[in-house]
Structure formats: structure tokens, C-alpha cells
N, C-alpha and C positions, 0 to 999 in steps of 0.2 A: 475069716468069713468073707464070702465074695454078696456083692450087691448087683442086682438087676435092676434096670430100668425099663419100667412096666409102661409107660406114656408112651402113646401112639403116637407116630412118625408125622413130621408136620408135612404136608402138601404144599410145595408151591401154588400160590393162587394169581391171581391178574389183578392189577392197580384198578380196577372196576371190579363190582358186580352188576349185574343186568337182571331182568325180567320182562319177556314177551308174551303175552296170552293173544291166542288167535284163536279166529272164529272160520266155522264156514256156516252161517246162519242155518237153523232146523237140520246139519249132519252133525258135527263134531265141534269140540273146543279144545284146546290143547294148552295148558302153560312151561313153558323153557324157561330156562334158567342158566347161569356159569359164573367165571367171572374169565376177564379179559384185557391185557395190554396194549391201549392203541398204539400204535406208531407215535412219534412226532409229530405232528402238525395235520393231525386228523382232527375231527370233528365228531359234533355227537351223530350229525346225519350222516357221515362214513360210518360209526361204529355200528348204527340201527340196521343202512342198508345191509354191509358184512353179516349182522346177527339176520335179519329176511332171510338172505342168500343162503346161508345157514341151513336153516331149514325146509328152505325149499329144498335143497341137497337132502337132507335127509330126511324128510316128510313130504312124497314128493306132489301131493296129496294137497299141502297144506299154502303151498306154493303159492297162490291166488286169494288164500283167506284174509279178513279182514283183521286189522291189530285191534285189540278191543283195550291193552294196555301193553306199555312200554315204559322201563326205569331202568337207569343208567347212573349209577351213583359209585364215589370216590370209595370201595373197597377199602376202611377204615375206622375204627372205632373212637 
């Protein structure tokens, strides 16, 4: 008899997860998400600006909007 193993493939993920919601007041809101490995001797205001930059790249739109929330927590249970 052979056996298969049905459980989906694990994803490497980042020592954080993150969450940013930004605004461009009366056009759009937008909330992002991921997780991510800072470097060594980064900070939490390197990992926020990296995440901005972020999206400015790829919303380019959203580039100048205001943070209405940001979290940054240790990726663990």
C-alpha cells in the first residue's frame, strides 16, 4: 500500500509580519500586508520606510498617502 501526503507545502515566511493601511483622504484606502526579514541592526523606522518605498513602487499612486495604521510584530506564535 503506498501513502500520500495530502498537507500543503509550508511557505517560507519573514521573522516579522507587517501591516500598513494608507489613505489618500476622499480618493482611496488601501491595506498591505507580508512578512519580512530585517537585516542586522535595522530598526523598526528602516523596516516602515523599506515597507512606504514599497509601495510607492508599486502603487505609484499611493506614493504620497497618508499611514492611517502601521504594525510590525515578531512573526510568531
Amino acid at each position: 500500500m503506498t501513502s500520500q501526503n495530502t498537507a500543503p507545502a509550508v511557505q517560507q515566511q519573514g521573522t516579522h509580519q507587517w501591516v500598513i493601511t494608507v489613505e489618500l483622504p476622499g480618493r482611496a484606502m488601501e491595506t498591505f500586508y507580508g512578512t519580512y526579514t530585517p537585516p542586522a541592526g535595522a530598526t523598526r523606522h528602516d523596516v516602515f520606510l523599506g515597507i512606504k518605498g514599497d509601495i510607492a513602487l508599486k502603487s505609484p499612486d499611493m506614493a504620497r498617502a497618508n499611514v492611517v495604521f502601521f504594525a510590525l510584530e515578531p512573526n510568531q506564535l
